[in-house]
N, C-alpha and C positions, 0 to 999 in steps of 0.2 A: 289980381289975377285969379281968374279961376281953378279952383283944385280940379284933376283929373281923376276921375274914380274908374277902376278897372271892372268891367262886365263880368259876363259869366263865361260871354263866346272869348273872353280875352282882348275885347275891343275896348277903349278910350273914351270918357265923355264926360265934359264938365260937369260937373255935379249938381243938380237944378233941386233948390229946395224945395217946390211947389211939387215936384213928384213924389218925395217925402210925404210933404203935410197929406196929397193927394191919397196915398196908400193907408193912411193912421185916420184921415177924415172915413174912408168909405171902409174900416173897420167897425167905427163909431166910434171914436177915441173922442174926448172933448177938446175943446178950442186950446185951455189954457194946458190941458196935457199935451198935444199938439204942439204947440208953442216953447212948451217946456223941453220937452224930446227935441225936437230941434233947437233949439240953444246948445242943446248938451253933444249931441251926434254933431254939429258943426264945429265948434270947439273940439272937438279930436279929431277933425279930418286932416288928413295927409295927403297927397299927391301916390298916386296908383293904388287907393287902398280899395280892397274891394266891395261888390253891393253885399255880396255874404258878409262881409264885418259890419257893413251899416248896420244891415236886418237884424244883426245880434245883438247889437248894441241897442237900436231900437227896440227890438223884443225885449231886452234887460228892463229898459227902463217902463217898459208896459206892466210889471211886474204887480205895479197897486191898482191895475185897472180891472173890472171883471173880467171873470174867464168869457163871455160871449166877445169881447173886443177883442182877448190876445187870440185865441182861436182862430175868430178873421181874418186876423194879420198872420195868422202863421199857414193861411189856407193853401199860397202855392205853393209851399213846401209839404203839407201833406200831402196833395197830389203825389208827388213824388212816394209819397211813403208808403201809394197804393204798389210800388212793384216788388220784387225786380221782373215779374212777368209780365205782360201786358192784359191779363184775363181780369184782374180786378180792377183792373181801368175802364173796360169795356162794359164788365157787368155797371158801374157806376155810370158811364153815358145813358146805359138802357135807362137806369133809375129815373135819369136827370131827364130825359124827353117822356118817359112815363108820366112825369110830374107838370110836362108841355101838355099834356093828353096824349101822346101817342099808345098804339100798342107797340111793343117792341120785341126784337130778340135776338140771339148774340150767336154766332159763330155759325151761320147758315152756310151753305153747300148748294150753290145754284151753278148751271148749266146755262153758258151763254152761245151766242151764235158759233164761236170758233173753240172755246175754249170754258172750263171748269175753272169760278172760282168760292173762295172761301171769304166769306162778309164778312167785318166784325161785328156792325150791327145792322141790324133791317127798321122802319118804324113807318109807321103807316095809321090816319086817322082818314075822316070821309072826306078830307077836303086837299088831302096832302102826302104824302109817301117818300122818302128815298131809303138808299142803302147808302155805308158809311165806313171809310177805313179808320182804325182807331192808332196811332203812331205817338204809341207811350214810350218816353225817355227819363229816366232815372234820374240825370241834373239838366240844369237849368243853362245849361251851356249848348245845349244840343238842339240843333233846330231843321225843322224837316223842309229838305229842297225842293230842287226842280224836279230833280229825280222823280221823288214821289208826287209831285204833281203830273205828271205825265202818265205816269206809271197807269196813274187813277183816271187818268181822263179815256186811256186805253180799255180800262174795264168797263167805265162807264157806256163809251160806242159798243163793245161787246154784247152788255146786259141793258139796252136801251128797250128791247123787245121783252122781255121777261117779267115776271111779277114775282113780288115777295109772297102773297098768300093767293088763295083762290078765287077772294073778291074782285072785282071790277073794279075799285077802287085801289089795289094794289099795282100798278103799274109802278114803274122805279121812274119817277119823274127827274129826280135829281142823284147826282153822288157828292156827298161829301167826304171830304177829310177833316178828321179832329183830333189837335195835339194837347197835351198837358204844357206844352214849353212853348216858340213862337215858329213862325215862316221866314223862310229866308225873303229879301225882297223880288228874287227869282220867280221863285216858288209863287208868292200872291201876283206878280205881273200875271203870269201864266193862268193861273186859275179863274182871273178876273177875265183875262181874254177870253178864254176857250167856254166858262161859263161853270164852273167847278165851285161847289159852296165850301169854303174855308172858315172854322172855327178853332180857334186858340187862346193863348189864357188871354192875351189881349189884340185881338184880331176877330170882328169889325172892331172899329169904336165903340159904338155901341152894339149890346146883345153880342158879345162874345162869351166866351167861357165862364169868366168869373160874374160877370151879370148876369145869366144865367142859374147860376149857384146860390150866387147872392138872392137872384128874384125869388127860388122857388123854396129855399131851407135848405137844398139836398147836400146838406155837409158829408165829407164823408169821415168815419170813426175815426180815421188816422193824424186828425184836428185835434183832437183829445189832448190836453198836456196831462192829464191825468194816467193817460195810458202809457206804458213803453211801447217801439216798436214791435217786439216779440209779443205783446199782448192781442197788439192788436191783427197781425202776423195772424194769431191763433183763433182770432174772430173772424176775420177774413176765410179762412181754410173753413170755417162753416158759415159763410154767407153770410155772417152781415158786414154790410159794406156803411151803409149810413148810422150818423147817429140816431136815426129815427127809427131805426129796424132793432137800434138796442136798447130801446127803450122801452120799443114793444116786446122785445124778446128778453126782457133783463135778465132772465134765468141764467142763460147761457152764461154768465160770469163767472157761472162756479167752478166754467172749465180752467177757469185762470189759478185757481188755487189760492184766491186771497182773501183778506179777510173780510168782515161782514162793514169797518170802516171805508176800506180802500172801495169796496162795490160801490157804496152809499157814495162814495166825493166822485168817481165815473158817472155815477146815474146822475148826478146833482148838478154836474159839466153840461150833460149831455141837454141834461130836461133844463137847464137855464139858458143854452145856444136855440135850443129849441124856438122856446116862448120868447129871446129876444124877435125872433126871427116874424113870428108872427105877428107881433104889436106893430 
């Protein structure tokens, strides 16, 4: 009989090892570590335990693996660790479509045919353009409905007439919505009908969020096991959001008050997630 493993929205589901192995493969975990972690998280499974217990337990045992694979694997949860506001989630989309080629930018103020609204992000290249609501949630239990599908579609007929910048090629072709956590099935019927671009940590199949992330390097600092969150709390309050912005910026450490070891295994984190990224 299958164990039942308890979700995050509180829902039921037999426990399927292949999504395991699946999440530890595309960290870059190897086979027989892989193999090994699941032996061991399977032998303690119980009936209603949850995916937070798995993930710890799994994180545990990532323990001898380098820091570019636990990082990976800890990546949807640092999402989460960009809040409790939703502005350093934003700034990091602008990052992550900068890194597509777009130009971007973040909390715009346009004027649509009935009504005034406020963007999270705008992004615009010569071939391509929309605006984008950004619907950051703190856990992994919380998933954006119908609601907000609609909501968005209403903006979208609104500001269908309107441009993000001055060029001719700034038309708002499209709107999207993009969450850190997933859609309800509500929510993507609607979107898919009405013609609405929906990105989520895993929403499409492919080219979703974490592919995305994955494709381009655009880790964000709050991956760090090296850092606390009040560390990186304090890096974030002066911009930098990626690990690549503090690698470039490594000064800024010193706002942390620590010592010239602790800076050095940050930077060492950082520039080794790095350069896996790129090979």
């Amino acid at each position: 009989m299958s164990v039942l493993i308890t979700k995050a929205d509180g829902n039921q589901e037999p426990f399927k090892e292949e999504k395991l192995k699946h999440s530890l493969r595309r960290a870059g975990a190897h086979k027989d570590e892989i193999d090994s972690i699941l032996a061991q998280v399977t032998s303690e499974l119980h009936n209603g335990i949850t995916t937070q217990e798995i993930y710890r337990r799994a994180f545990a045992l990532l323990r001898e693996s380098s820091a570019p694979v636990r990082a990976r694997y800890s990546l949807r949860r640092a999402l989460f660790g960009l809040g409790p506001t939703g502005f350093p989630f934003e700034t990091f989309l602008a990052r992550l479509f900068e890194a597509e080629g777009y130009t971007t930018s973040n909390s715009n103020i346009l004027q649509g045919k009935c009504a005034e609204h406020e963007i999270d992000l705008a992004a615009y290249q010569p071939e391509h353009s929309f605006v984008a609501e950004a619907k950051f949630h703190a856990r992994p239990g919380i998933k954006s409905d119908l609601q907000v599908a609609m909501y968005s579609y209403a903006r979208l007929l609104d500001l269908q007439e309107q441009k993000i910048c001055n060029e001719d090629i700034c038309g708002i072709q499209e709107f999207w919505i993009i969450t850190n956590t997933k859609f309800t099935s509500a929510a993507r019927k609607y979107g898919e009908c009405v013609g609405l671009n929906m990105l989520s940590w895993d929403y499409p199949k492919t080219g979703n969020l974490h592919d995305l992330i994955q494709k381009h390097g655009v880790y964000p600092i709050t991956v760090l096991q090296s850092l606390s969150s009040a560390q990186a709390a304090t890096l974030i309050a002066r911009d930098i959001i990626l690990c690549s912005e503090l690698i470039q910026n490594h000064k800024i450490l010193r706002h942390l008050h620590i010592s010239k070891r602790k800076t050095e295994s940050i930077l060492n984190e950082a520039t080794a997630l790095c350069r896996k990224t790129e090979q």
